[in-house]
KEKELO-803602 format. One record per residue (C-alpha): x, y, z. Coordinates in steps of 0.2 Angstrom, whole numbers, plus 5000, padded with zeros to 4 digits. Each point is the difference from the previous one (the first is absolute). Example, Ala and Ser with C-alpha at 12.3 -4.5 7.8 and 13.67 -1.06 7.14 Angstrom:
2
506249785039;500650174997;
END
This chain:
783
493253175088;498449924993;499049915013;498649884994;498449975007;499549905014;498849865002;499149895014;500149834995;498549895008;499449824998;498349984987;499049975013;500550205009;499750064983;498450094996;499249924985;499750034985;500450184994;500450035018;501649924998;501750075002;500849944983;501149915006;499449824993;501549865000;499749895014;500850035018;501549864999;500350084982;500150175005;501149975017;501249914987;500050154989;500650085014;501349925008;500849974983;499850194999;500850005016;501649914995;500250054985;500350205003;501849995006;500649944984;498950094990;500550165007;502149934999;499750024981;498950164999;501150115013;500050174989;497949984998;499050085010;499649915016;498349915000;499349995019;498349885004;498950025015;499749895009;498949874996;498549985014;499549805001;498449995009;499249855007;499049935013;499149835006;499449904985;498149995006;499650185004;498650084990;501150094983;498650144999;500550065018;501350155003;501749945005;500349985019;498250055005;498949854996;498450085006;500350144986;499349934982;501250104987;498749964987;498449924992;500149834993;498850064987;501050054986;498950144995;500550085014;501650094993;500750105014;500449965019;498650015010;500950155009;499750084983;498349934995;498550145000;498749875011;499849915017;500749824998;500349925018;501249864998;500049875013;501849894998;500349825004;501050055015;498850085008;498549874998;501349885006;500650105015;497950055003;499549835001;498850024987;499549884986;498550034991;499750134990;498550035010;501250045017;501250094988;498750144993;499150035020;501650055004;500050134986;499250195003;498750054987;499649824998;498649895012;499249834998;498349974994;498749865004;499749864986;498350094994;498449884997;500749905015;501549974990;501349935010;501449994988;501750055001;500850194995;499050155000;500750185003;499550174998;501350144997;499450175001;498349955003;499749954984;499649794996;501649914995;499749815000;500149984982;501550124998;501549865005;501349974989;501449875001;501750064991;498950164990;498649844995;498450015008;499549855012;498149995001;498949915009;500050005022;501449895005;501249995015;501450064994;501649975009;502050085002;501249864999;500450054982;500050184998;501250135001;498950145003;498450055000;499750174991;498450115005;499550144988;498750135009;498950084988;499249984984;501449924988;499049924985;501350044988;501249855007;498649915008;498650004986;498349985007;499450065019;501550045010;498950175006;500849995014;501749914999;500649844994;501249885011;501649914989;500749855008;501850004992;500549795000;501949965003;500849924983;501549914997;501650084998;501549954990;501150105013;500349905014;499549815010;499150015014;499049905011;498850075015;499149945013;498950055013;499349875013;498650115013;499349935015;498950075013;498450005011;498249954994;500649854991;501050134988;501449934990;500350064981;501549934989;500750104983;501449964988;500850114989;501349924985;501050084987;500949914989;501250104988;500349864985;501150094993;500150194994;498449984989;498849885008;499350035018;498749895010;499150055016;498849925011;499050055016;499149885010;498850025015;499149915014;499150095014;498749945014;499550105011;498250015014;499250185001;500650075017;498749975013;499049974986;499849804999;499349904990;500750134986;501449984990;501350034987;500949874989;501050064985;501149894986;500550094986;501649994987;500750124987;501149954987;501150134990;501049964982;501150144992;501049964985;501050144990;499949964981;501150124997;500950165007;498450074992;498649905006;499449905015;498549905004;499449965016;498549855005;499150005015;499149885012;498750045015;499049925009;499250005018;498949915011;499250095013;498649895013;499350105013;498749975014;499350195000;499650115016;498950134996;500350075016;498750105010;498650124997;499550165004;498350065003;499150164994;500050165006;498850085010;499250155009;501549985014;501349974989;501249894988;499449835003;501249885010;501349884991;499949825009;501949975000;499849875011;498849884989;500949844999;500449934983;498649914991;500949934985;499349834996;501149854995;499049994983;500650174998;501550034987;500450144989;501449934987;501050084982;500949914990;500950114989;501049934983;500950144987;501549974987;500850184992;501050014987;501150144996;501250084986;501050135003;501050094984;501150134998;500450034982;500950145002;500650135012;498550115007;498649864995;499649865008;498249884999;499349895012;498449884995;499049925016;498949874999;499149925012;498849845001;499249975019;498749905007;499550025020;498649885010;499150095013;498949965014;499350035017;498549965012;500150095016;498950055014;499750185008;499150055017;498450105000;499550085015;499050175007;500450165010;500349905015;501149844996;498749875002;499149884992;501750004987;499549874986;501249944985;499750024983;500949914983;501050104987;500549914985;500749994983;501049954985;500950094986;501149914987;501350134991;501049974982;500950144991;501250054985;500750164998;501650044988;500750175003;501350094988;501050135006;501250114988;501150125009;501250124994;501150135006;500450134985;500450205000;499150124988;500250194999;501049985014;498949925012;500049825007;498749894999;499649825007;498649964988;498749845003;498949944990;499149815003;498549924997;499349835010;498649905000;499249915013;498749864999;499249975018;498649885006;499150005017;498849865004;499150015017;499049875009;499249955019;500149855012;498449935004;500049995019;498949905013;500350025017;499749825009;500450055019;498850015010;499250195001;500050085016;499150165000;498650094992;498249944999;499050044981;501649984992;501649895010;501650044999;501649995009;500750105014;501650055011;499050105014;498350035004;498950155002;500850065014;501649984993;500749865012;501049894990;499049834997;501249894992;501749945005;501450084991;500649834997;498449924991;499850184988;500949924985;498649885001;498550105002;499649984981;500649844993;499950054980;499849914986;500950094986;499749964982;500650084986;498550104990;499950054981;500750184996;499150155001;500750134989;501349994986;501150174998;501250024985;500950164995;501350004985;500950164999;501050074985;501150145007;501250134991;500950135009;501650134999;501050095012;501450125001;501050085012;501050154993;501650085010;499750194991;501550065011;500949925016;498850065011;498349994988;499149854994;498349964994;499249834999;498349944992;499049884995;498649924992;499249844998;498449914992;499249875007;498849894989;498849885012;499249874994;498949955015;498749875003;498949965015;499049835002;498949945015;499349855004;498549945009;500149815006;498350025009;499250084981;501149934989;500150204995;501550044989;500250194999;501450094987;500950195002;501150084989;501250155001;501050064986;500850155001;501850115000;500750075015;501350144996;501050065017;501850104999;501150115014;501050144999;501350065010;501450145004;501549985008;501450115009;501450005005;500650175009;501549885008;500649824997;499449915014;498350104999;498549964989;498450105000;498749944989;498250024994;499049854992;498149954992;499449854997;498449904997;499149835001;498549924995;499149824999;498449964995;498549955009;500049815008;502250034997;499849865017;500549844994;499249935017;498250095001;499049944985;498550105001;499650025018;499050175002;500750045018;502049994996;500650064986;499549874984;499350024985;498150025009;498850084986;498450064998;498749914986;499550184995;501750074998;501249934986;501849965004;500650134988;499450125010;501350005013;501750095003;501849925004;500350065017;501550144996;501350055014;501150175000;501350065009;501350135004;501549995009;501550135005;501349935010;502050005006;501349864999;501750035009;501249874999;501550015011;501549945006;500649924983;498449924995;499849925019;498550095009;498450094986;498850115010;498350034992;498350104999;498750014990;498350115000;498849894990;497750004996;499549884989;498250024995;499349834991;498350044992;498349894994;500249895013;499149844999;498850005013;498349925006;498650084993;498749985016;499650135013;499649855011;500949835002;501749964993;499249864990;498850074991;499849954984;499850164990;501749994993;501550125002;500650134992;501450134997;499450125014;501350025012;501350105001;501550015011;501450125006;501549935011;501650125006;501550005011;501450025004;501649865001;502050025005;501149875001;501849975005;501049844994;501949935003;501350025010;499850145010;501849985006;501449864997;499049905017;498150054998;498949944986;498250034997;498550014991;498750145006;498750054993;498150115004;498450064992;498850135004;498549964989;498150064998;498649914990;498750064996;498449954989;499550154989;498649934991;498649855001;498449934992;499849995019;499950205007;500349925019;501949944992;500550184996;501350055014;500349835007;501949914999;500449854991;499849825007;501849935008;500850155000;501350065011;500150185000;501849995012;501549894997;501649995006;501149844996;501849995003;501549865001;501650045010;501649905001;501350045010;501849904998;500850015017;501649924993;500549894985;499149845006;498550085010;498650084994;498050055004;498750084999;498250045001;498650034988;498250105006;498650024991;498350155003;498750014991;498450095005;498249955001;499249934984;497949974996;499349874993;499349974982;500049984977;501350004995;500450184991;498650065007;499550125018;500249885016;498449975007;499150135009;498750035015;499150174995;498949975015;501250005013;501350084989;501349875001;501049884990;499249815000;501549905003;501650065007;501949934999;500950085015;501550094997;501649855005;501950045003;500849844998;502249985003;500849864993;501849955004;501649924996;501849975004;501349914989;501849935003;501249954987;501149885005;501349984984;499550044981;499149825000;499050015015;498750125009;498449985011;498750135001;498650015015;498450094995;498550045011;498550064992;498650095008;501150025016;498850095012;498749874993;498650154994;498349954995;500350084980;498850004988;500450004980;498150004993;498350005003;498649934988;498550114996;498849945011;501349995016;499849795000;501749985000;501450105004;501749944994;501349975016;501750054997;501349865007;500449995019;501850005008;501249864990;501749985004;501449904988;501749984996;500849954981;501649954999;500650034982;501549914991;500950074984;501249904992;
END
């Protein structure tokens, strides 16, 4: 008896793309057809063939599920992503050699969370930075210590600039810890962050909507449209409106509109091309949130929790984000397939906002004016040639690509007068909430109009532009079933220029940087059983000095600041090393993956401020520092059984500065760092309709202070300057299904209604307030 072999049959959109592919490639409908005439047609066949040897099938396995769910995500455990959206990523990330945290559109929605800012605080090894220079803007994250606002990426393209950048259109956002140049290109010493963007789909029609009310004048409104013209040409759209006040918080706010539009047509069985669409507007009146003042003899200085909000009603902090992609994908042949990228982008920044200055005691709290504006464009074309060949017996998946990128940064001020009537201080009158003894002095009511602004748009103040030619190769090599080796390489050639402008001197001043950054990792894997992985990896990362689209060439935060006596040339590219070993289990048919990794990256010639004394100095900076970050992380995602789904995951970690032009840095930790995190998201599904669940969040204390650089430090009394207490924080949510068309899901975030605090700028003046308690309910349609 011969028995053939069997097969899962799945829509597209369940398929892993690209190389990752079952084979079978005829549509759904076509296939099903197949089968069913298959079906019918063996009684006859087997009337006329009786003396032949009998033919018996398997059975053939259809899979399916609903028509909107993520398609990178393991099947009946939608917290669990099965694997990368990055093509270049060519196994599942049960077998890939590197910590990858993948956080899933079910889980965002069933979280609450729509920012990407909200998304990544609720993520261990990753913490929230301050907008340096009294920046304000949008995103900025650090993972594993190390700097990553630059180190964004949209579908594998990088996204530059600081803007809000929102949910409503992604499938998942992907977060790679540690250094991981070769896929990334420039930076990415600690991490990089890929938001994967949901495309149309020939597969099915479908038609989402969510509709959330809920307290603090919260309501947000999303649509979600698929429509499958036919089996070769797809369009998809995602819509969004969303208003909502800061809890407790007013004046503040949030307002977000934003549309994506996606186009898919299939030339050919062969070829398929894909157009996209975003854009977002996001207008916010910012809350700085309170301060925290210095430390002293006795102790951590206090946080003033209770301070009231102080935002002004001039105050705003608005993105407005436009991008079109195009992408061609082609497989010519079995085992190779190319996919070419390219991306044109503009986004419109800007922000005035006001912070609160105060002493040891709480009083005499006087406001301050924070403000900017940065104007992005960029062009980037990435190609992409994978294959999937065997030589002498081992089995390679081979990438090599190339992409160019073409990205301008132009930074300005506001001019700002302040036309309320001043009502403190003497020799130089300014503006308070309280007086010196701390008593409050103006009504809570009357605070948005303290300062009465007059905001005008100034001329720009420096003008960053870095093009980037880039060529790499990859290949992961399967020696034996239980044996494989990966590697890579890449070169990065920067052309970088740096001008700033003085509208007081009418003072133009020009820097260049051209240079070649090589970086590459290397990796073994094995496999002493099928669900287990153990791995060991190295990889690198490097930028070059003033790599900070949003710094120009201010000495105390990280630009381009240089000393008249010492030539550009002469400085390094900060370089970033690390070593990882590791374990991936994946269990219970690809539905639960337990992880740990054991990782020190070591990032060297750090760009630091040269002065023994003030932050400000103007001596320059130079490739001085060095710093050394290690730790631990484990992780556990999916279904842990057929009821109880969850994401948890913790990192033990230690920073540590090794080496300054500063010898009192030498010993000191790193600014917003969290040495202890623990994040975790449970859902429970008590029966078919009902569901919930909780999410919690800890993360340990973290000091002030530079970016990449030791937090700032007290040698007199031997304390930290500016503390962030340690904050637990439990979010949660309940959800009933009440047919396949309708649901309603109740959220409560913050639910003991904690004081928490994300971040703290360097000199404690203001001290970013997470969200107090906020209770909703969506109702969601699908038709």
């Amino acid at each position: 008896m011969k028995k053939n072999s069997g097969g899962i049959l799945r829509p597209t959109s369940l398929r892993a793309t690209g190389l990752r592919a079952s084979g079978l490639r005829r549509s759904g409908t076509a296939a099903l057809l197949g089968v069913t005439a298959a079906t019918f047609a063996v009684p006859a066949i087997a009337q006329d063939v009786e003396d032949e040897e009998e033919i018996q099938l398997e059975t053939l396995q259809i899979e399916d599920r609903a028509a909107d769910v993520n398609p990178y995500t393991s099947q009946g455990a939608p917290y669990k992503a099965r694997v990368s959206a990055d093509p270049r990523r060519v196994k599942p990330l049960a077998e890939t050699p590197a910590t990858i945290t993948v956080v899933t559109e079910t889980q965002m929605e069933e979280a609450g969370t729509t920012d990407l800012k909200e998304v990544l605080r609720l993520q261990p090894g990753v913490t929230i930075g301050t907008g340096e220079n009294g920046n304000a803007f949008g995103d900025r994250y650090i993972i594993r210590g190390e700097e990553a606002r630059s180190d964004v990426f949209v579908d594998g393209l990088r996204d530059p600039g600081m803007t809000t950048r929102e949910s409503f259109a992604v499938d998942q956002v992907e977060i790679t810890k540690g250094p991981s140049a070769t896929f990334a290109g420039r930076g990415a010493s600690g991490g990089a962050v890929n938001a994967i963007t949901k495309s149309a789909s020939t597969d099915y029609s479908f038609h989402k909507v969510d509709l959330g009310v809920g307290t603090d004048s919260f309501w947000r409104g999303t649509l979600d449209t698929n429509w499958a013209l036919g089996e070769n040409v797809a369009v998809r759209a995602n819509l969004l409106y969303a208003n909502q006040d800061v809890p407790d918080r007013d004046p503040a706010y949030r307002e977000r509109w934003g549309a994506a539009v996606s186009g898919l047509v299939r030339v050919s069985e062969d070829v398929r091309v894909q157009l996209d669409y975003y854009h977002l507007t996001a207008k916010d009146r910012p809350d700085l949130g309170v301060y925290v003042a210095a430390s002293d003899a006795d102790g951590y200085g206090e946080t003033f929790d209770d301070l009231p909000s102080y935002a002004q009603d001039e105050d705003f902090l608005k993105s407005d984000v436009d991008t079109v992609t195009g992408r061609i994908f082609i497989t010519p042949m079995d085992g190779l397939e190319i996919v070419n990228s390219t991306r044109y982008g503009e986004s419109h920044n800007g922000y005035v906002a006001t912070g609160a200055r105060g002493n040891s005691t709480g009083g005499s709290i006087s406001l301050s004016t924070h403000q900017g504006w940065q104007d992005v464009s960029y062009f980037v074309n990435q190609l992409n040639v994978i294959g999937r060949f065997e030589t002498a017996g081992l089995a390679h998946n081979l990438i090599v690509g190339s992409e160019y990128s073409d990205h301008k940064v132009r930074n300005g001020t506001y001019s700002t007068t302040a036309m309320g009537t001043p009502n403190c201080g003497t020799t130089r009158p300014g503006y308070c909430i309280t007086d010196e003894n701390g008593e409050q002095i103006v009504e809570d009511s009357a605070i948005r109009n303290l300062l009465q602004r007059d905001i005008t748009k100034s001329s720009w103040d420096s003008l960053w532009h870095m093009r980037t030619l880039s060529f790499y190769a990859m290949d992961t090599v399967d020696v034996t079933p239980w044996l494989s080796l990966n590697g890579g390489v890449r070169a990065d050639a920067i052309d970088f220029a740096l001008s700033t402008y003085s509208a007081s001197s009418d003072a133009r001043t020009d820097y260049y940087i051209n240079d070649t950054l090589w970086n590459g990792h290397a990796g073994v894997s094995l496999k002493p059983m099928e669900e287990l992985m153990l791995y060991f990896t190295w990889s690198t990362g490097s930028n070059v000095n003033g790599g900070e689209s949003d710094l120009g060439a201010n000495c105390g935060y990280g630009g381009l600041c240089v000393d008249q006596n010492i030539p550009l040339s002469a400085g390094k590219p900060e370089s970033s090393e690390s070593f990882e070993v590791g374990a991936k289990w994946d269990l219970f048919d690809d539905r639960l993956l337990l992880t740990v990794a054991a990782f020190q990256t070591t990032k060297d010639d750090v760009y630091e401020t040269a002065g023994r004394g003030s932050d400000y100095t103007p001596s320059g900076s130079l490739n001085t520092g060095k710093t050394r970050v290690k730790g631990i992380e484990i992780g556990l995602v999916g279904n842990i059984t057929n009821r109880l789904s969850a994401q948890i995951g913790g990192s033990i970690m230690d920073a540590k500065v090794l080496d300054s032009y500063s010898d009192a840095n030498i010993g000191l930790t790193l600014a917003n760092f969290a040495d202890n995190q623990v994040t975790g998201q449970v859902r429970y599904q008590a029966t078919d309709a009902f569901a919930f669940g909780v999410t919690g969040t800890y993360k340990s204390a973290m000091y002030a202070g530079q970016p990449d650089a030791a937090a700032s430090y007290n040698a007199q009394i031997g304390r930290y300057t500016f503390r962030v207490p340690s904050s637990t924080v439990f979010d949660a949510f309940a959800e009933y299904k009440f047919n396949t068309n309708f649901s309603a899901r109740i959220n409560v975030q913050n639910i003991g209604d904690e004081d928490y605090y994300t971040a703290a700028y360097r000199s404690g003046a203001f001290l970013y307030k997470g969200d107090e308690r906020r209770g909703t309910i969506t109702l969601t349609g699908r038709f």
